[in-house]
C-alpha positions in Angstrom: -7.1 -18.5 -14.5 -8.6 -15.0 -13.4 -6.3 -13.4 -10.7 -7.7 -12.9 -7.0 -8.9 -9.1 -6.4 -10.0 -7.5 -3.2 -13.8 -7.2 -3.9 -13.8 -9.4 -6.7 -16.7 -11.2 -5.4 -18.9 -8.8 -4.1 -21.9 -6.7 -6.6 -22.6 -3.4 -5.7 -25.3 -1.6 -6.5 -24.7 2.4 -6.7 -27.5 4.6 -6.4 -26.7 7.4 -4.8 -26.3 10.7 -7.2 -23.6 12.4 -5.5 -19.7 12.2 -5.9 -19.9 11.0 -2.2 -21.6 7.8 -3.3 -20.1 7.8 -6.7 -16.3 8.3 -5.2 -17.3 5.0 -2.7 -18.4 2.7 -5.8 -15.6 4.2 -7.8 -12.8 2.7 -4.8 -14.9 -0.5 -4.9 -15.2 -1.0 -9.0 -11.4 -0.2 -9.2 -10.8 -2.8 -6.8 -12.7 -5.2 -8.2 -16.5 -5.3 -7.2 -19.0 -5.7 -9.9 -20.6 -2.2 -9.5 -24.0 -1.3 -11.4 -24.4 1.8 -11.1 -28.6 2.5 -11.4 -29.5 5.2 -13.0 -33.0 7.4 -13.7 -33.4 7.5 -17.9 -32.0 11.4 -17.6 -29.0 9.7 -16.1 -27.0 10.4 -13.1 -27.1 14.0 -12.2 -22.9 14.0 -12.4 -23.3 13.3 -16.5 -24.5 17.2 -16.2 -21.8 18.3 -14.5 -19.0 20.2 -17.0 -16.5 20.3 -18.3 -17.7 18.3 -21.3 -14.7 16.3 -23.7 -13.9 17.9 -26.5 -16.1 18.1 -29.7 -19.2 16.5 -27.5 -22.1 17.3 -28.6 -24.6 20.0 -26.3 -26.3 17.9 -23.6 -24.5 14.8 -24.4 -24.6 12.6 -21.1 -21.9 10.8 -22.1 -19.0 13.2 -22.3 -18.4 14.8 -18.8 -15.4 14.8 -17.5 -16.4 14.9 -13.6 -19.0 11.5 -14.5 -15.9 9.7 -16.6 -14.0 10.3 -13.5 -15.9 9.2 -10.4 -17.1 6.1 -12.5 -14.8 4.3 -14.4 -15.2 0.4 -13.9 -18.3 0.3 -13.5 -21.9 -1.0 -15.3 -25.1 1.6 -15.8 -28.3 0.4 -16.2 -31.4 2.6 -16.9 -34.0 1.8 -14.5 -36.9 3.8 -13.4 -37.7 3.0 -10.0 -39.9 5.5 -9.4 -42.4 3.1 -11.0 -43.5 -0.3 -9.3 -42.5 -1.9 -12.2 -39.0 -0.2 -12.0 -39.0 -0.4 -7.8 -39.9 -4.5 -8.6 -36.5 -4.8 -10.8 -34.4 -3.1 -8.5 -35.9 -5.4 -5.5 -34.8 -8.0 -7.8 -31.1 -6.7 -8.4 -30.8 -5.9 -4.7 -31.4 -10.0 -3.9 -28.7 -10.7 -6.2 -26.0 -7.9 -4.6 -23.9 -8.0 -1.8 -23.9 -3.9 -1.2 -26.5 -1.2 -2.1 -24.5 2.6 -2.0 -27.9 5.2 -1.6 -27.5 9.1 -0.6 -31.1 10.1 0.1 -32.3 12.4 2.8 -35.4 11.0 4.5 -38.1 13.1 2.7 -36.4 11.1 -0.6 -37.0 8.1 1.0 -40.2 8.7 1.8 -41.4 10.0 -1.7 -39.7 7.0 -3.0 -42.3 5.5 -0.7 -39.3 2.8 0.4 -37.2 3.0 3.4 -33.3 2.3 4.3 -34.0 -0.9 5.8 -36.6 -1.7 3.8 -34.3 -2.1 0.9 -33.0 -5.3 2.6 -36.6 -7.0 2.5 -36.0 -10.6 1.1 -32.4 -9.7 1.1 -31.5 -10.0 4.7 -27.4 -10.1 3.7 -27.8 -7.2 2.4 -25.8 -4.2 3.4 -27.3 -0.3 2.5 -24.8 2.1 3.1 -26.5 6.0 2.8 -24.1 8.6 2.5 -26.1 11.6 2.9 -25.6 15.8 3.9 -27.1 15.1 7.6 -27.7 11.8 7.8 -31.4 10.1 9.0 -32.3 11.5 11.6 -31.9 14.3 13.8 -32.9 18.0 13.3 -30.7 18.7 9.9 -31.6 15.5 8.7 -34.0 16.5 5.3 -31.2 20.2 4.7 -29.7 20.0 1.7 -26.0 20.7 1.5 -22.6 20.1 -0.9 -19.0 20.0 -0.6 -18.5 23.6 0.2 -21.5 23.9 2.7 -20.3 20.4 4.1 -16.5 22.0 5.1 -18.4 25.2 6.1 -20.6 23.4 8.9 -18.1 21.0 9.9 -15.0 23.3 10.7 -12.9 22.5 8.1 -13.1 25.4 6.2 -12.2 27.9 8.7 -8.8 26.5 8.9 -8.1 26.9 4.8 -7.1 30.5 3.5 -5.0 33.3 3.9 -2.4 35.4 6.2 -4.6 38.2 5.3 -8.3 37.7 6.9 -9.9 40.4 5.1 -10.0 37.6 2.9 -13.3 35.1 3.8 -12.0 31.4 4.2 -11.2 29.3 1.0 -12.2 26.0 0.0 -10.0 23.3 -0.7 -10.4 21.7 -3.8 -11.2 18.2 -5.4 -14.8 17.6 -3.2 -12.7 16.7 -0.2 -15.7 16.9 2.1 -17.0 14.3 -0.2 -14.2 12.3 -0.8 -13.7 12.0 3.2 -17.1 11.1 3.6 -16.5 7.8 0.9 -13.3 7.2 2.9 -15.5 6.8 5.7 -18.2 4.8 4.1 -15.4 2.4 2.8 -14.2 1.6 6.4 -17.8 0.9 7.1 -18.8 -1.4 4.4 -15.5 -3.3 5.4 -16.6 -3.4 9.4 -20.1 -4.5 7.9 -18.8 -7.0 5.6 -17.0 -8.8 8.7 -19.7 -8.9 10.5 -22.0 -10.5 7.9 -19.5 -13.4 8.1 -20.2 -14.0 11.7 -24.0 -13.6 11.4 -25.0 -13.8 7.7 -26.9 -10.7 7.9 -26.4 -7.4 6.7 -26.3 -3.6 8.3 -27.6 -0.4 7.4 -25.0 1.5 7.5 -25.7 5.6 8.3 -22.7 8.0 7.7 -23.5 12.0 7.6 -20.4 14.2 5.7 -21.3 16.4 8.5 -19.9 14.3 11.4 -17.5 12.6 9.0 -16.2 16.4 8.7 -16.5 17.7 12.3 -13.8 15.0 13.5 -11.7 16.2 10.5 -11.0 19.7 11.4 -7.4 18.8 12.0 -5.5 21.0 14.7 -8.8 23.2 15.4 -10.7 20.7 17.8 -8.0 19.1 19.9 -7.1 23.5 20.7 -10.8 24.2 21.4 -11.5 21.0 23.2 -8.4 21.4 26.0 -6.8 24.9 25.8 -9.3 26.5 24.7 -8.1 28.7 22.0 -8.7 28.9 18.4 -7.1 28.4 15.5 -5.9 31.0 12.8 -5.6 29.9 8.9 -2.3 30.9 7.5 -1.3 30.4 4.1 0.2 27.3 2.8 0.4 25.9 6.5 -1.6 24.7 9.6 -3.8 26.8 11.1 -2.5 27.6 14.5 -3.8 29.7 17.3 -0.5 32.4 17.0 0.8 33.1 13.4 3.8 31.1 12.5 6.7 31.3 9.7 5.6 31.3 5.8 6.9 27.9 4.8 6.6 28.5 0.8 10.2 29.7 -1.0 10.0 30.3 -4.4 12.8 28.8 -6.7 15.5 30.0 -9.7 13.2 28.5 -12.1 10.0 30.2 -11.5 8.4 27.3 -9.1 8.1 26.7 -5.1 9.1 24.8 -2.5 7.1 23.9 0.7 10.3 23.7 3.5 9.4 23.6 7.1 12.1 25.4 9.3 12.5 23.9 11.9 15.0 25.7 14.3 13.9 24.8 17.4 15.8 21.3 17.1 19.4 20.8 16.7 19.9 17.8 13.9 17.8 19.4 11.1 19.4 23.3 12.1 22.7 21.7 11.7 21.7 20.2 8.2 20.2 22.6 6.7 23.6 24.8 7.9 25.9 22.6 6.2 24.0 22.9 3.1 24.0 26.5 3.0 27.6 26.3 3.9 28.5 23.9 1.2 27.0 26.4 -1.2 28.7 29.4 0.4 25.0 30.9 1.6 25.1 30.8 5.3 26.1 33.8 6.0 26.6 34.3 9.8 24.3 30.9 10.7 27.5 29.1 11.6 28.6 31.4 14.6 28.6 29.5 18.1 25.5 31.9 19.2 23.1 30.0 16.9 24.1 26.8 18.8 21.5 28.3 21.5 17.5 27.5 20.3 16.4 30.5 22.2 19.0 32.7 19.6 17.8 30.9 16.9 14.5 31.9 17.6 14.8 35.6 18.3 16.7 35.9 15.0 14.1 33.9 13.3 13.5 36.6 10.9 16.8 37.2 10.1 17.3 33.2 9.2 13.7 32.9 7.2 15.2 35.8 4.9 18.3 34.1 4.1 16.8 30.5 3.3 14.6 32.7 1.0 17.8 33.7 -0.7 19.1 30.3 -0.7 16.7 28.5 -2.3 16.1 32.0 -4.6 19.3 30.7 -5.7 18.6 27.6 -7.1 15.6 24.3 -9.2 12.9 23.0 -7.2 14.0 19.7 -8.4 17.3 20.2 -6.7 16.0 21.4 -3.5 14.1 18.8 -3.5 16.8 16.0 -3.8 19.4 17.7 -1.9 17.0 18.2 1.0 16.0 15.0 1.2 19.3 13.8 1.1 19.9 15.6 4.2 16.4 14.3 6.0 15.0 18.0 5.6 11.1 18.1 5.6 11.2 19.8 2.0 9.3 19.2 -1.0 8.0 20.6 -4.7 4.6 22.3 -4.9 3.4 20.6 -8.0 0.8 21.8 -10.3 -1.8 19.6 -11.8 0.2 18.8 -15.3 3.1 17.9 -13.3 2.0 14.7 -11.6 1.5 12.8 -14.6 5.2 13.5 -15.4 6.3 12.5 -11.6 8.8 10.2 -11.5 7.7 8.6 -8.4 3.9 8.1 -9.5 5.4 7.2 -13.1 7.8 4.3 -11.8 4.7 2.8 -10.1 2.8 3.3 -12.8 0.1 4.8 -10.5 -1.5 6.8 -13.8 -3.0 3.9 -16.0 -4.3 4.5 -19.2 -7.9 4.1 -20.5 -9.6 4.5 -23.9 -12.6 6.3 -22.8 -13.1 7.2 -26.8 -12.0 10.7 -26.7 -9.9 12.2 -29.0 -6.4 12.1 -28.6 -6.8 9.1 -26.3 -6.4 6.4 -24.7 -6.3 9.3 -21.5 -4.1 8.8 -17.9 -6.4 8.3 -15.1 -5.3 7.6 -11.7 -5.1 4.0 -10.1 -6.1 2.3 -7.6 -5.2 3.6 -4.3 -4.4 0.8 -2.4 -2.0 -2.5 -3.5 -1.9 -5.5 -2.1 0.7 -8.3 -2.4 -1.1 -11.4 -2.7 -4.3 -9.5 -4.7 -4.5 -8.4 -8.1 -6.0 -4.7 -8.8 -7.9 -5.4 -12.3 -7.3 -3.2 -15.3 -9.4 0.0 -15.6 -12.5 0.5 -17.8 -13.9 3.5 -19.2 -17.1 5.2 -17.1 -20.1 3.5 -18.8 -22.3 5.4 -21.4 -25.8 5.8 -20.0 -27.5 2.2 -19.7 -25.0 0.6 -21.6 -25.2 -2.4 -19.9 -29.1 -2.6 -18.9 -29.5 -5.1 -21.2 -26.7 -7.4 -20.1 -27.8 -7.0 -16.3 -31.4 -8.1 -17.1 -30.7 -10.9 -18.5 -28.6 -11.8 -15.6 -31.9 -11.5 -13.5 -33.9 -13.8 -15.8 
């Protein structure tokens, strides 16, 4: 008997050409919908997108690594829509699915000569979810954009960067306008998926990155909105409107910690003193005067410099342990080939493999985000080589 999963009874169709779109199939497939993800016959602008595996062939659209990773678990089918042949096929797949992902601006609806709500016709429990720059409507609504632009416009990125503002803001990596704007479109689909079992019908569902991202902008709206003051990006910490602390500390063995000092309160001053004490490194930080926050905070320099000694002095790892032995906010700044290696993510086997046919393989991707007790999450499968599985799906429509 096949084990319960959260979607496992719901078929998605993905056509939206974006990692926003792709990101939202990807946390459905892994979860268990039956995603097909449609694609034009030059195949789904992400199979474009380097770096490519190693040994593929020039052009190949089966060997990027960004397309392997935003669509493992699901199906492709080749289907040109842009024919009334093709657009009768898809009509046809859409009756059969429970979810439709799109990311077209209105002028691409339009050329497609369909609309958003048209794709529901003879399919009223449909729900289409678009997931576009600047939604449908409104002044922006036919601009193009992407991740960067999306953070730009919608505040984010004036927070991320540098002490030093000679330097122009930096973005933060890993599409994280577009994987906040899926996160988004998930909570959606799930408010739209309860209300089709009240009335049996579907929803269009309309998100814009660029509102998903102006109510992200952390600290920055809640200080414009009341005080009125803006924030400042600092390095390695939250913007704030006055400069605070550097909170990175580099370690004996070459690596750094993230440690927020936090001297304002007396049970994590007092820890953090008996741990310097207990190694001999606090100095003059157990005389009575510190007792008094308003001393700790005039000599705040003095302090910063000797936990830069202190953790100077010894492994990130150990830091790290000790810390949070004490209940200190400390942790390791971990590089990319660290996490696979973490013995957190490791001992809940968050990293799963998959033999996606590359050399040296099968490869660790990440899992599933989300567990559930009573709910199995299904084994993952490879991203789909282009069309792979348009024969299969056809004959499911037949």
């Amino acid at each position: 008997m096949t084990e319960a999963t959260p979607y496992g009874d719901l078929t998605v169709v993905e056509l939206a050409g974006d990692p926003a779109g792709e990101a939202l199939g990807k946390l459905l497939a892994t979860m268990g919908a039956d995603v097909i993800k449609v694609e034009l016959p030059e195949g789904a602008p992400g199979r474009h997108i380097g770096p490519a595996a190693a040994g593929a062939r020039d052009g190949d659209p089966d060997a990027s690594l960004h397309f392997w990773f935003y669509n493992v678990a699901k199906r492709s089918m080749v289907l040109d829509y842009r024919t009334a042949d093709g657009m009768e096929r898809l009509r046809g797949l859409l009756r059969r699915a429970d979810i439709v992902i799109t990311g077209w601006r209105p002028a691409e609806w339009a050329d497609l000569g369909i609309s958003p709500a048209g794709l529901r016709d003879g399919a009223p429990g449909l729900i289409v979810i678009n997931l576009s720059p600047f939604g449908l409507d409104g002044p922006w609504a036919d601009m193009v954009s992407s991740d960067l632009v999306g953070l730009a416009l919608g505040g984010p990125l004036n927070s991320c960067g540098y002490d030093d503002h000679a330097i122009p803001p930096i973005r933060p990596g890993g599409d994280q306008g577009y994987q906040l704007t899926a996160s988004f479109g998930h909570l959606g689909i799930l408010l739209a998926l309860i209300e089709r079992q009240r009335t049996g019908r579907g929803e269009l569902i309309d998100v814009a990155m660029h509102d998903c991202l102006s109510v992200s902008a952390e600290l920055a709206n809640p200080y414009w909105f009341y005080p009125r003051v803006l924030v400042h990006r600092q390095t390695c910490r939250h913007a704030q409107p006055t400069p605070t602390q550097p909170a990175v500390f580099a370690t004996a063995d070459d690596r750094y910690v993230y440690f927020a000092l936090i001297t304002t309160e007396r049970k994590p001053w007092q820890s953090l003193v008996e741990w310097m004490e207990s190694l001999g490194l606090a100095v003059d930080l157990t005389d009575s005067r510190y007792d008094d926050p308003g001393f700790r905070q005039a000599n705040f320099a003095h302090i910063q410099q000797l936990v830069e000694v202190f953790f100077l002095l010894q492994r990130a790892d150990d830091i790290y342990r000790e810390g949070q032995r004490r209940g200190l906010p400390v942790g390791v700044l971990n590089a990319p080939e660290d996490l696979p290696h973490d013995e957190h993510l490791t001992a809940r086997n968050f990293f799963v493999p998959v033999d996606d046919d590359a050399p040296g393989g099968p490869h660790l991707y990440p899992g599933a985000p989300i567990r559930f007790s009573a709910l199995a999450v299904p084994p993952l499968t490879r991203a789909p080589r282009l069309g792979e599985h348009t024969a299969d799906i056809l004959r499911e429509l037949t």
